[in-house]
N, C-alpha and C positions, 0 to 999 in steps of 0.2 A: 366748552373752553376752546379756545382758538390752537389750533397746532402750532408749537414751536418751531418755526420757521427760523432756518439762521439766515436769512436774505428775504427780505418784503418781495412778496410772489404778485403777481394779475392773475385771474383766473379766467380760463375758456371752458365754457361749458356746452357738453357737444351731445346730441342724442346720436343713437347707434345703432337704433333700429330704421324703425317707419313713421317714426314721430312720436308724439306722444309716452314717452320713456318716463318724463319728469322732473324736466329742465327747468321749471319755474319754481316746485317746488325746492330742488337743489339749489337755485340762484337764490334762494331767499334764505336757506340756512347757513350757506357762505356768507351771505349781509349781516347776516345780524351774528356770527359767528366772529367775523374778524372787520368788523365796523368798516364794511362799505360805504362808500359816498358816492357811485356814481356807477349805475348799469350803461353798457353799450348794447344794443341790438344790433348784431353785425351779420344779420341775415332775416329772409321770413317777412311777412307783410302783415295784412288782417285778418289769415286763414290760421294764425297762430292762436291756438286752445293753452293757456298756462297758468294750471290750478293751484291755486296756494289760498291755504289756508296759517292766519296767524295764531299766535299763541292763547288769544281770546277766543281764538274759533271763528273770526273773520272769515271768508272765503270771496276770494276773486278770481273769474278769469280774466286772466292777462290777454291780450294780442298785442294791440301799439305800444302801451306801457310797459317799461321795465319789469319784472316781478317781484324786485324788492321796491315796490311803492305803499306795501302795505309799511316800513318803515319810517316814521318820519324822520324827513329833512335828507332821504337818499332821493337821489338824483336818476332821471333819464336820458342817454345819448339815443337819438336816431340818426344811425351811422348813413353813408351814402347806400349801404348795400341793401338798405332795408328799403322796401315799399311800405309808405305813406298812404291811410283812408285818411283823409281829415274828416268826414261824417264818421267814421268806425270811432277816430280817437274821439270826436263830442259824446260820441254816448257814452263812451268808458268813462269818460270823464263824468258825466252826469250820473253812471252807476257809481262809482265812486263819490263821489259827492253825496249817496243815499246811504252811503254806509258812514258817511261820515270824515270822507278824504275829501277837504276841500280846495284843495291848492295844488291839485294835479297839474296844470295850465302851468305855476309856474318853475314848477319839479321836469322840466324836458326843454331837453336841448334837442335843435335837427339840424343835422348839417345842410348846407344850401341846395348840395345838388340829390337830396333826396328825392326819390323821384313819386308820386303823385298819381293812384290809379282814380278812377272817374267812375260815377254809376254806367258809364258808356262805356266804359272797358270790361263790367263786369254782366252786364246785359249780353253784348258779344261774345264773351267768354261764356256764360248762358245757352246761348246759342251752338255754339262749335258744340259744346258738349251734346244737346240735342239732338244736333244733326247728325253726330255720331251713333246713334240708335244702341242697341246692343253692343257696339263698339266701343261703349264710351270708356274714360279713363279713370272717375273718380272723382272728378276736380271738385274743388271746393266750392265754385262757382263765385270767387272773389274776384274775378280779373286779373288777377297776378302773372298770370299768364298772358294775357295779351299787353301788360303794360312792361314783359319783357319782350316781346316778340320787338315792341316796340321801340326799346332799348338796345337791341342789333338790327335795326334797321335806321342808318344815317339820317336819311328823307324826313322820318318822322318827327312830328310834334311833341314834342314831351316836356307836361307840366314837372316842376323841380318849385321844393321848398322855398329856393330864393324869389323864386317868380313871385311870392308874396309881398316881398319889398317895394311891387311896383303895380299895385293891382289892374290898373288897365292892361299892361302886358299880360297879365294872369287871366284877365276875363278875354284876352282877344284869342288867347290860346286855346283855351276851353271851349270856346266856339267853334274856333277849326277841327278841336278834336271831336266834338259832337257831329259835325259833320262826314271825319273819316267814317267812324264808327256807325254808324249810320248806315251809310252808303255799303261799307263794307258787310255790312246786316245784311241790308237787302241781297247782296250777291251772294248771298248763304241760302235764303229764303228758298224751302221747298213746299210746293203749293197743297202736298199729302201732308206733308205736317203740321198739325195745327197749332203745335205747342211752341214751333217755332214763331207763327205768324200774331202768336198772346205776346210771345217776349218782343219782340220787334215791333207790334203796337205798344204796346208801355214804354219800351223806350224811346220812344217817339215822342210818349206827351209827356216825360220828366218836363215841370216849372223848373224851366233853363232860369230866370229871374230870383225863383227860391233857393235853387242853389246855390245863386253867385249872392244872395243873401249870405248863407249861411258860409262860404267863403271867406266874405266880407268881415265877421264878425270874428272867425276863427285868427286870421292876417292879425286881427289889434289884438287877439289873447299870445299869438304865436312869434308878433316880427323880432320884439327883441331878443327873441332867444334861438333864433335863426342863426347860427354860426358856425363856423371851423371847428375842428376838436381843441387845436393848440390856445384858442380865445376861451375856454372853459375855465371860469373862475381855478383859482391851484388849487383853492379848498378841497374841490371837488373829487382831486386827481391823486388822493392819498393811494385809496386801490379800488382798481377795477376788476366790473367780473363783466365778459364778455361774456351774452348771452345767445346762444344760440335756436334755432328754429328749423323746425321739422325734424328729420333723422336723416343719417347718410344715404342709407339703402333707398334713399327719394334723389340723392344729388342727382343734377344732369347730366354729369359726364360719367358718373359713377354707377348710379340707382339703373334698376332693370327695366329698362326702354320698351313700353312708352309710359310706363306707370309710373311718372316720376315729377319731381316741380321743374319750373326752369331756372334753378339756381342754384350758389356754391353752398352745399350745405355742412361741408366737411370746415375744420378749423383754420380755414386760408383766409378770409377778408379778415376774423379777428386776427392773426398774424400780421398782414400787413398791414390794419391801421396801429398795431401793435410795435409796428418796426418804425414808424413815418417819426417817431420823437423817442429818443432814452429815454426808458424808466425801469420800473421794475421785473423783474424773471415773470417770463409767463409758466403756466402751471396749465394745463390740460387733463381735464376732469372728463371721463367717458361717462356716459349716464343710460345705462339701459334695465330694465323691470328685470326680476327676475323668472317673467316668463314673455312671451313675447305677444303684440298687436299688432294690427294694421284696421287704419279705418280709407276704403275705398281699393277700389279692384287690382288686382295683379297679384305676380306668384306668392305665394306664403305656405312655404314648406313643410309648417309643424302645424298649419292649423286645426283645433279641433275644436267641432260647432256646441258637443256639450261641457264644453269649459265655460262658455256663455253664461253659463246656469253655477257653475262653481265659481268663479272668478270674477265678479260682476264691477264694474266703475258708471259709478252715478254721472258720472261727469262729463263720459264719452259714451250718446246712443246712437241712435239712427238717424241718419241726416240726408236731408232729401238728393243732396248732390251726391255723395261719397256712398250711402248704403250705410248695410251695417257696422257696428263693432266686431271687428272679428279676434278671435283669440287664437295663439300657441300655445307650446312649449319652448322653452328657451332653447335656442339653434345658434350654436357655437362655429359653424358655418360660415352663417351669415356676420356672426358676429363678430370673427378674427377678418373678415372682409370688408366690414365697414373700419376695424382699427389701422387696417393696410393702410386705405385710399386715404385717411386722414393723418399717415405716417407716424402712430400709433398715441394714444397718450402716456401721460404721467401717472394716474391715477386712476379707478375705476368707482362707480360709484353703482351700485344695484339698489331698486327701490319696490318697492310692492311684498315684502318679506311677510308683514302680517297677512297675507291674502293664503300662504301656504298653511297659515294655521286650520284652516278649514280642507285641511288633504291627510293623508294620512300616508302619502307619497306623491312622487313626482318626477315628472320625466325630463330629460334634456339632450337633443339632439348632436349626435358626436360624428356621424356621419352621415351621405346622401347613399343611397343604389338607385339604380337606371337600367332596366334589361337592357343587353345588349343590340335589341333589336330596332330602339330607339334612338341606337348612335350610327350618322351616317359617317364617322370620321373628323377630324380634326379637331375632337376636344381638346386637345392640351394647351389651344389657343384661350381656351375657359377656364378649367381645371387642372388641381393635379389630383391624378385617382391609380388606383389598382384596378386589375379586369381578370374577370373569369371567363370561361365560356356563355355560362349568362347573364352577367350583370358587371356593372363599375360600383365598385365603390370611391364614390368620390371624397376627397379628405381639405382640399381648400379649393374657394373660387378663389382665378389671379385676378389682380389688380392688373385690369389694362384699358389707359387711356384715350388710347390710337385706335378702339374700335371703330368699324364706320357702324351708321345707323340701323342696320343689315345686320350685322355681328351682333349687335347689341340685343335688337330684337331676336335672333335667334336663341341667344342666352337665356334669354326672360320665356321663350316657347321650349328650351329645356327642364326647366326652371321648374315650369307648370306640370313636368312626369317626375321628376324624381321624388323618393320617396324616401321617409327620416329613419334611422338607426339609431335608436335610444338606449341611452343610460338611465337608471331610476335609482331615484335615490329615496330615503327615509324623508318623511317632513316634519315640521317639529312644532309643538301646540303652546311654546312663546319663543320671542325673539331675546331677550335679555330678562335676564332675572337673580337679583340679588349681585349685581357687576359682571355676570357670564353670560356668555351667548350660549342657545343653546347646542348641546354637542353637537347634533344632527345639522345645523347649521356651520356650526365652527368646521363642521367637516368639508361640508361643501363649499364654502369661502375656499379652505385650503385646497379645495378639487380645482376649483376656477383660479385659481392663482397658479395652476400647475403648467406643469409643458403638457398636458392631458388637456387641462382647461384654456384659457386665453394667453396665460404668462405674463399677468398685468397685476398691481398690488391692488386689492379691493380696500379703501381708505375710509368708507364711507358707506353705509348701511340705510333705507330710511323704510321704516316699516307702522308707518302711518302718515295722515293728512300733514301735522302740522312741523313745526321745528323740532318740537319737542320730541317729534317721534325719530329724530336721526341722530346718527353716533359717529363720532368719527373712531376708527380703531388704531 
């Protein structure tokens, strides 16, 4: 049943780790919870994984598409903030279409100046990662990354939704950009590397002509619904749930440098297309597992590799860009540090609750230690901790914006020594039964609700695939 709300809320829905929390899943039990019409994507490109399964056992993952699509007659926004695949969204759409959704095409809105990454954006993004050797960062190998590099830099070309409206503009840009991109290949090209000079011939022979086919085709399914937010039928605009993409602990001003996307991943673009027209109370929904992952390299404080084996997700394995799935413990560290940098939520939402049924306990991270011998001074620029003669115990990382790239990086090479100070708790073999949660759980909700824990209400439980399996409390 829908929460009694005494004022119609929007909802922002934010992950708070490293991605993957369960953002889509939760966007979809708010839809069909309080009769959504209309998702916003206000972040995230086609590197977005977002699992939802419906109440028939449907399962999709989402990337372009909102993730209440599995409802019919809700709506998609592609806000400015998000990266556009127009090949990523054809084939979601034609997965979609096999399950039996046929009218995806005309369930999405995109605003004009959405911006448009290329297989030439994601071949050179390909590449950088390459070249980086042992270095590398992770990346998804989507080009999301170079189609922002290309969004702070003035100079460049950049294809935009609208450019649809006028397809020779669209095809002459495409061209320039296959030629930056290109060109910018080759001057990456090392002659030891052979993996680099595979990517750099295939992208060399992409059917420039099949592409601006399949352009072509996408323009007649997409021009009418190219528009502004404020031009959005009103039907549409009963309530919104901003959806968001990746986790904080990835943001680029925010997340541990270099391991990080290049975007806002905290709840500031849904704030301000949320401010640009009156409507209703935004509501801020934190959405993190109740233990913790990262898929692709950098620090992860609680990880441990035989959780792998006990905690398992079908849905996130091994990818040839990122690596493995890796697993934690839930690190409350990190986690009151992702709520800082996004000036905290309204709500909390924990999701993976049935995975604990297979424990028999469980642990959760309440502080860091660091010998001393690994501090050359001026932590408090980081942290705030206590110090003995041999160790810190650290108790919060600060939120600080004004690091340079240097500080940053340094954080993230702290980051990789220190080591977790766990809490353990009981675990419980169901999540609700006969209208009660159970004790061992009811405990820990109130642990994490504490000034011990995050000091945020937990609203919202989900401790299976589908809708069905989440509660609001």
């Amino acid at each position: 049943m829908p929460r009694d709300y005494k004022f119609m809320v929007d909802f922002v829905v934010v992950g708070l780790g490293y991605g993957d929390e369960g953002k889509g899943t939760i966007t979809d039990f708010l839809a069909r919870s309080h009769d959504t019409k209309l998702v916003i994507r206000y972040n995230g490109g086609p590197q977005a994984a977002h699992n939802v399964v419906n109440p028939q056992g449907l399962w999709h993952c989402f990337s372009q598409v909102g993730s209440a699509s599995l409802i019919p007659s809700t709506f998609t926004y592609l806000s400015e903030y998000m990266i556009l695949d127009l090949l990523a969204l054809e084939n979601e759409t034609k997965a979609l279409a096999e399950k039996g959704i046929n009218d995806t095409f005309q369930r999405i809105y995109v605003h004009p100046y959405c911006p448009i990454v290329t297989p030439y954006h994601q071949s050179l993004n390909k590449i950088r990662e390459l070249r980086r050797g042992t270095e590398n960062h992770g990346s998804c190998g989507m080009g999301v990354g170079e189609i922002y590099k290309d969004l702070k830099e003035p100079d460049r070309s950049i294809l935009r939704a609208g450019d649809l409206h006028e397809f020779q503009n669209f095809s002459e840009k495409f061209h320039a950009i296959r030629g930056v991109k290109i060109e910018m290949a080759e001057n990456l090209l090392s002659e030891s590397n052979q993996a680099i000079r595979v990517e750099l011939d295939a992208m060399k022979k992409f059917d420039v002509s099949f592409l601006l086919s399949k352009y072509s085709n996408l323009q007649r399914l997409l021009q009418k619904n190219i528009l502004p937010i404020q031009d959005i039928p009103s039907q549409n605009q009963k309530l919104i749930i901003y959806e968001g993409a990746q986790g904080i602990l990835l943001d680029e001003k925010y997340g541990f440098y270099p391991y990080i996307t290049p975007s806002n991943t905290t709840t500031g673009n849904a704030e301000i297309i949320h401010n640009r027209f009156p409507r209703n109370h935004l509501k801020k929904i934190g959405v993190s597992r109740c233990f913790a992952t990262r898929h692709g390299k950098g620090p992860f404080v609680t990880e441990e590799t035989q959780l792998s084996q006990l905690l398992q997700d079908k849905y996130n394995v091994y990818g040839k860009w990122q690596g493995e799935f890796r697993f934690g413990w839930l690190d409350l560290i990190s986690l009151r540090y992702s709520l800082e940098c996004t000036n905290g939520v309204d709500e909390m939402t924990f999701t993976n609750l049935d995975q604990f049924q297979k424990l028999s306990q469980f642990q959760v991270c309440v502080e860091y230690r660091i010998e001393t011998k690994y501090c050359d001074g001026g932590l408090g620029k980081y942290f705030k901790f206590t110090k003995n003669k041999k160790e810190l115990r650290i108790h919060q990382i600060l939120k600080n914006g004004s690091l340079s790239l240097e500080e940053r990086d340094k954080l993230t090479q702290i980051l990789f020594k220190v080591k977790p100070v766990y809490k353990g708790f009981p675990a419980w073999d169901f999540v609700i039964q006969n209208g009660s949660l159970h004790p061992n759980l009811k405990s820990w909700i109130q642990f994490m609700e504490s000034e011990q824990g995050i000091k945020q209400t937990v609203s919202i439980i989900s401790f299976g695939q589908s809708s069905q399996d989440k509660i609001i409390l």
